[in-house]
Structure formats: structure tokens, C-alpha cells
DSSP file (Angstrom, degrees, kcal/mol; ACC not computed):
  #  RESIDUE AA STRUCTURE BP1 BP2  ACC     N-H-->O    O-->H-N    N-H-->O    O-->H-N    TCO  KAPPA ALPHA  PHI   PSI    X-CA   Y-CA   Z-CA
    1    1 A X     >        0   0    0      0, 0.0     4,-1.4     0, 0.0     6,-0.1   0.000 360.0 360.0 360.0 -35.1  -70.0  -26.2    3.5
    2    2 A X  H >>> +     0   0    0      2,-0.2     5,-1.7     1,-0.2     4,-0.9   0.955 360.0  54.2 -79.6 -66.5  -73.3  -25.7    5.0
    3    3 A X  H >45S+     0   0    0      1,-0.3     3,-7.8     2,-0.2     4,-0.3   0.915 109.4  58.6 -42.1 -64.8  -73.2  -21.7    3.8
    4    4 A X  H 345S+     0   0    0      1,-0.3    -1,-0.3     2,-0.2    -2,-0.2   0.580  98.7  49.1  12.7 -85.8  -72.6  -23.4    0.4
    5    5 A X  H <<5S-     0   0    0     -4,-1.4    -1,-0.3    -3,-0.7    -2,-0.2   0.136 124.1-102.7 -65.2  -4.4  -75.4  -25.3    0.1
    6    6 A X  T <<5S+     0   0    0     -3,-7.8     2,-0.4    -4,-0.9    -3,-0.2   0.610  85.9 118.2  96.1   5.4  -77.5  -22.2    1.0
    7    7 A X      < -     0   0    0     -5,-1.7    -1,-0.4    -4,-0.3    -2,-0.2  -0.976  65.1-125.2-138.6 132.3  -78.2  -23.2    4.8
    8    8 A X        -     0   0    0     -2,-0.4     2,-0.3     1,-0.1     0, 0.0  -0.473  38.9-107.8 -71.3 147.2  -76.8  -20.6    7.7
    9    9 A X        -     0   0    0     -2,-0.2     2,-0.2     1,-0.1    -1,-0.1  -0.733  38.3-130.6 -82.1 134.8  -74.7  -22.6    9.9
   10   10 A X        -     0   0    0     -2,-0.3     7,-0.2     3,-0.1    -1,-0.1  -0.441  16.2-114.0-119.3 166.7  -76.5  -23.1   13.2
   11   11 A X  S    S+     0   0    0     -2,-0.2     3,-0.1     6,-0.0    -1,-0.1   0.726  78.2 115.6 -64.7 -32.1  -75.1  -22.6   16.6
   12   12 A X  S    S-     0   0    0      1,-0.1     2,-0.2     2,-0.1    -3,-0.0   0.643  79.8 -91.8 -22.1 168.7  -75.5  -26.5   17.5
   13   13 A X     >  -     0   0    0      1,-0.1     4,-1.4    62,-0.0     3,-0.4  -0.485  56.0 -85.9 -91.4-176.9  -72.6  -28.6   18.2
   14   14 A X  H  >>S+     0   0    0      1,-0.2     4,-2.6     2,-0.2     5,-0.5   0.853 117.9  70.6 -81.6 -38.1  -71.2  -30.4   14.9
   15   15 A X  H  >5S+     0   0    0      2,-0.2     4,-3.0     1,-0.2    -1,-0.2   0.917 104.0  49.3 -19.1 -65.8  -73.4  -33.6   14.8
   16   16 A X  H  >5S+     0   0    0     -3,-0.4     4,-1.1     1,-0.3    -2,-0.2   0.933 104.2  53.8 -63.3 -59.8  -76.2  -31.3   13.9
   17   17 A X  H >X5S+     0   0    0     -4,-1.4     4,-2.2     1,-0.2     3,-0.6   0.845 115.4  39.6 -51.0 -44.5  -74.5  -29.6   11.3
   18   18 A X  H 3X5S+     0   0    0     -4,-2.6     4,-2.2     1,-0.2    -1,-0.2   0.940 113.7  53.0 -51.2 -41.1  -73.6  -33.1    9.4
   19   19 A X  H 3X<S+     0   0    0     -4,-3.0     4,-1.0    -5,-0.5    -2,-0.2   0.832 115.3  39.3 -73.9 -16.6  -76.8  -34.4   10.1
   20   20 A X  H XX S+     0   0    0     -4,-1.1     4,-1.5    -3,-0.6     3,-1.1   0.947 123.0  42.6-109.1 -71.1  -78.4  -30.8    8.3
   21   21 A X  H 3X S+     0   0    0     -4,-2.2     4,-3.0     1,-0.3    -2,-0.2   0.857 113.5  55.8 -76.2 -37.5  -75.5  -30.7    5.3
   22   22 A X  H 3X S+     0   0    0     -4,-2.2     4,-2.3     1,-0.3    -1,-0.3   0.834 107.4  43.9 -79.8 -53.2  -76.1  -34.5    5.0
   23   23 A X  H <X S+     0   0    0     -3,-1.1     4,-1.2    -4,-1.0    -1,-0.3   0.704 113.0  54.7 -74.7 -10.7  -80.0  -34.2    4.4
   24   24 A X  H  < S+     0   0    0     -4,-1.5     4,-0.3     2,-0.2    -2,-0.2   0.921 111.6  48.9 -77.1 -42.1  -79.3  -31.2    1.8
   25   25 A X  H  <>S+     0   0    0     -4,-3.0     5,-1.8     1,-0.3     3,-0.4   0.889 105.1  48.7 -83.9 -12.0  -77.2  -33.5    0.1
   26   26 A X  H ><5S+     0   0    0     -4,-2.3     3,-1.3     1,-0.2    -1,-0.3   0.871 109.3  62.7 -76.6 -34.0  -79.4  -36.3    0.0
   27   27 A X  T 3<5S+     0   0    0     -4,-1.2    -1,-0.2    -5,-0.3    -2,-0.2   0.703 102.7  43.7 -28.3 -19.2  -81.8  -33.6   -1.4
   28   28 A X  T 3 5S-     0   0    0     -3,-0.4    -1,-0.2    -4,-0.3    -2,-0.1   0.116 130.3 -89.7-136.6  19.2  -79.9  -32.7   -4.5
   29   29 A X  T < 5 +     0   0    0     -3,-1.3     2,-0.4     1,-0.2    -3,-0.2   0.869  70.0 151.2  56.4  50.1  -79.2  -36.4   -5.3
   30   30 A X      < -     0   0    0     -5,-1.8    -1,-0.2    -6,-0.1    -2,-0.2  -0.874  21.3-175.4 -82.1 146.1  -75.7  -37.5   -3.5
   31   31 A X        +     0   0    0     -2,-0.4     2,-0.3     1,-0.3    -1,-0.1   0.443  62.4  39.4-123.4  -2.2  -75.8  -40.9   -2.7
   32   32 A X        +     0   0    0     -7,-0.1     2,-0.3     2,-0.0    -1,-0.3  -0.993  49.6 169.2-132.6 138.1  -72.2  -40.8   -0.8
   33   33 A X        -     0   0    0     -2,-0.3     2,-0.3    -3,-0.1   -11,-0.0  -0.921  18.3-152.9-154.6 147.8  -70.3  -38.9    1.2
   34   34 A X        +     0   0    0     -2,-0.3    -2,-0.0     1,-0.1     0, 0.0  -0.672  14.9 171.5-105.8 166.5  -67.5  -39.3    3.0
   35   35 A X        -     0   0    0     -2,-0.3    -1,-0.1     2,-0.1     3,-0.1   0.617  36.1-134.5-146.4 -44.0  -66.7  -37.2    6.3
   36   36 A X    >   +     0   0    0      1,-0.3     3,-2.3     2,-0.0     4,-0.2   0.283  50.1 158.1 100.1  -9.1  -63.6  -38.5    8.1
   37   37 A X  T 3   +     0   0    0      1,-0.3    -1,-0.3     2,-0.1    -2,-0.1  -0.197  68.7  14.6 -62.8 145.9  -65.7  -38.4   11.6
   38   38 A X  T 3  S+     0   0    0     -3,-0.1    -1,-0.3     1,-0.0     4,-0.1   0.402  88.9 115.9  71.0  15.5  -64.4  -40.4   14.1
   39   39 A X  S <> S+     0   0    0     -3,-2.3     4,-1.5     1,-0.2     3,-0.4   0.671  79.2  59.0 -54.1 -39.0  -60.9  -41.1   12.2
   40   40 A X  H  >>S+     0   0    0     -4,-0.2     5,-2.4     1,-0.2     4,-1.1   0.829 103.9  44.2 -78.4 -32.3  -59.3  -39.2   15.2
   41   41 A X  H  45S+     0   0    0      1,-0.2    -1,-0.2     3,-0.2    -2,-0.2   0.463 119.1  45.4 -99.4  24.1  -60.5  -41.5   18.0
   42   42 A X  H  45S+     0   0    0     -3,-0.4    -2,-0.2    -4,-0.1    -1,-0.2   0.520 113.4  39.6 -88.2 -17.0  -59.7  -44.4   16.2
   43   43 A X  H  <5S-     0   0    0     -4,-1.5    -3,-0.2    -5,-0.0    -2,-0.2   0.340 124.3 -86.8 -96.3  -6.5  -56.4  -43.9   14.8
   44   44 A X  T  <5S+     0   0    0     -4,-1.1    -3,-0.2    20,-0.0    -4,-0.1   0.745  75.6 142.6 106.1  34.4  -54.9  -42.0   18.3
   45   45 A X      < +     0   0    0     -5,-2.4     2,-0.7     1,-0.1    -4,-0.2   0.694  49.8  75.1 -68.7 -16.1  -55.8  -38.5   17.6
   46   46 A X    >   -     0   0    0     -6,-0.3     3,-0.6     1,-0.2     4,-0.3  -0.907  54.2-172.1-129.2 123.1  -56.6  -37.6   21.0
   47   47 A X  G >  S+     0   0    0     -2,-0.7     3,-1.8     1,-0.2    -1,-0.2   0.881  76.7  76.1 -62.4 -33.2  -53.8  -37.2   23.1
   48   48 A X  G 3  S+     0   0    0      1,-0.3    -1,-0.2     4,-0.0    -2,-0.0   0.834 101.8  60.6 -47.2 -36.4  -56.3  -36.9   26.7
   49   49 A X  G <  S+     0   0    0     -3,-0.6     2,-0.5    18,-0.0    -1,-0.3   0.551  79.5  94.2-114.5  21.8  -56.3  -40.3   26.0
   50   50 A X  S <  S-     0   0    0     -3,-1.8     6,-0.0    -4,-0.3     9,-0.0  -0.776  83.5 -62.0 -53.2 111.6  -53.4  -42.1   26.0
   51   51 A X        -     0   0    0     -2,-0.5    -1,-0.2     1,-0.2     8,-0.0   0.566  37.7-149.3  31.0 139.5  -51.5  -44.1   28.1
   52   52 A X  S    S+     0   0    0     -3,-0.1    -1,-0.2     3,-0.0     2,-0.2   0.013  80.7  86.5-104.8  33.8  -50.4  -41.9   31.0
   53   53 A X  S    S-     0   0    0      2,-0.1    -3,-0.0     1,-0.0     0, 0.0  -0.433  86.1-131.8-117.6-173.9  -47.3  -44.0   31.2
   54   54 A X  S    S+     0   0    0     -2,-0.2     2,-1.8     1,-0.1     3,-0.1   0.359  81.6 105.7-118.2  22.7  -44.5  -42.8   28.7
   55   55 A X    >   +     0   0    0      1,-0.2     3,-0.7     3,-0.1    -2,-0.1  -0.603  44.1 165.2 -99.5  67.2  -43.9  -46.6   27.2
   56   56 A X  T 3   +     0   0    0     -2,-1.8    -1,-0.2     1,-0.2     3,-0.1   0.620  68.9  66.7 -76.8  -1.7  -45.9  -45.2   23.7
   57   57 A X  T 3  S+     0   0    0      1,-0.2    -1,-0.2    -3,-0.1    -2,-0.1   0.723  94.0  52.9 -55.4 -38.8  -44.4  -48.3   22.1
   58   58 A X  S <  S+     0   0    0     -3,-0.7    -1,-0.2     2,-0.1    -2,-0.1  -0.136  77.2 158.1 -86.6  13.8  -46.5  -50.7   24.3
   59   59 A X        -     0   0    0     -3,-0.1     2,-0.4    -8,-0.0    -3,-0.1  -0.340  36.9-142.7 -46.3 130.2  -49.2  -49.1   23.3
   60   60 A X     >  -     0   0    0      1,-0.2     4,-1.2    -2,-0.1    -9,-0.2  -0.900  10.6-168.3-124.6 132.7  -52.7  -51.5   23.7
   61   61 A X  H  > S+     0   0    0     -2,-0.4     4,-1.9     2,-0.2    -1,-0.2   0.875  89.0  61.8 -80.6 -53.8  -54.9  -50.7   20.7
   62   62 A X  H  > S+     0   0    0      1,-0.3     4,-1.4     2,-0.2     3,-0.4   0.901 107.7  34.8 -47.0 -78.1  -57.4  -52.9   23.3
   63   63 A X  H  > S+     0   0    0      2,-0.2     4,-1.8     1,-0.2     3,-0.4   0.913 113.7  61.3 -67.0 -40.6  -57.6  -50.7   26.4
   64   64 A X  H  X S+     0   0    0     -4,-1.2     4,-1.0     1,-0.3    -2,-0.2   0.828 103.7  55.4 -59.9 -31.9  -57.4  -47.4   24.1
   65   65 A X  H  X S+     0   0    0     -4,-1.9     4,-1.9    -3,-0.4    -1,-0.3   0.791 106.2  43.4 -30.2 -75.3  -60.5  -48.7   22.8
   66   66 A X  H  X S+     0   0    0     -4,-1.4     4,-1.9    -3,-0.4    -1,-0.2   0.889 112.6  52.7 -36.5 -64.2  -62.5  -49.0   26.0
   67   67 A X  H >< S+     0   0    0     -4,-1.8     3,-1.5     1,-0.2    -2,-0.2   0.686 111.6  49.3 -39.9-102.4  -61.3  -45.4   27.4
   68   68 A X  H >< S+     0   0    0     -4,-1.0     3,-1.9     1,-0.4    -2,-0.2   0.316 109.6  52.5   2.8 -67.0  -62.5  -44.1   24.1
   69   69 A X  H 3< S+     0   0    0     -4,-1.9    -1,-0.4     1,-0.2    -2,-0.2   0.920 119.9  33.1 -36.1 -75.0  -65.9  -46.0   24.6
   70   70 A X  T << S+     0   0    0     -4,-1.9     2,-0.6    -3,-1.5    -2,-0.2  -0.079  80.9 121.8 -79.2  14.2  -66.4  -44.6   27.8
   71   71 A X    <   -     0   0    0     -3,-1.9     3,-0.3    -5,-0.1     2,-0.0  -0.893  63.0-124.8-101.8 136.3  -65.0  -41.4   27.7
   72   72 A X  S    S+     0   0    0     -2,-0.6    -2,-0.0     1,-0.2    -1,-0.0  -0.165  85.6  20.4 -49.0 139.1  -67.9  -38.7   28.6
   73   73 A X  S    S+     0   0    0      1,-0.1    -1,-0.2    -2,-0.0    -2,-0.0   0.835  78.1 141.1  63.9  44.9  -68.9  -35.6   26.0
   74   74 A X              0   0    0     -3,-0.3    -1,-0.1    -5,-0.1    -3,-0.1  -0.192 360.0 360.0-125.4  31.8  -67.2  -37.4   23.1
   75   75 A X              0   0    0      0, 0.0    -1,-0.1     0, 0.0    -3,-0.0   0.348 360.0 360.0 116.3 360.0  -69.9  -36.5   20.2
């Protein structure tokens, strides 16, 4: 997307690169965009955090929440 828009995609982790396509687009007059970020650690995308029990029924929306919060390198 970035190449696209005329800007090399830089070596950065992906934050930067939204936050960089995100000011191009507000450049060129978008006034939305939607991205999907953070869909996976709210909806159970990331298995590292789950339960370590195997009862995936009993799953607690509650506690995944908190790990999630407080998991380290996470964006």
C-alpha cells in the first residue's frame, strides 16, 4: 500500500508504516480508513494466549483480556 502511494516502505516495525500511509492519506483527502488492527487480539487470534488448560469452552473473555493487556512486545 505504502509503494502505492509513492512512499518506499521503511524498515520500522508496522505501527510506523500505518502511521506514514495514514498521514499520505490524510494528504490526498481521505477522511476514513479502516485497518482491522487489533481485531486479532480481541476476537482470539493469538493462540500464545489462551488458556493453557484444554476446557476452550470455559473460555473467560475477562482474564483473556488482562493477559492481552499485559502481554509485553504487543505493538
Amino acid at each position: 500500500m505504502l509503494e502505492d502511494l509513492g512512499i518506499p516502505q521503511p524498515e520500522s516495525g508496522i505501527a510506523k508504516s500505518i502511521y506514514i500511509a495514514l498521514e499520505k492519506a490524510e494528504e490526498i483527502g481521505i477522511k476514513r480508513v479502516l485497518t482491522g488492527d487489533g481485531a486479532d487480539g480481541v476476537f482470539g487470534g493469538y493462540s500464545f494466549l489462551l488458556p493453557r488448560n484444554s476446557e476452550y469452552e470455559k473460555f473467560n473473555f475477562d482474564v483473556y483480556c488482562k493477559t492481552w493487556s499485559k502481554k509485553k512486545g504487543r505493538d
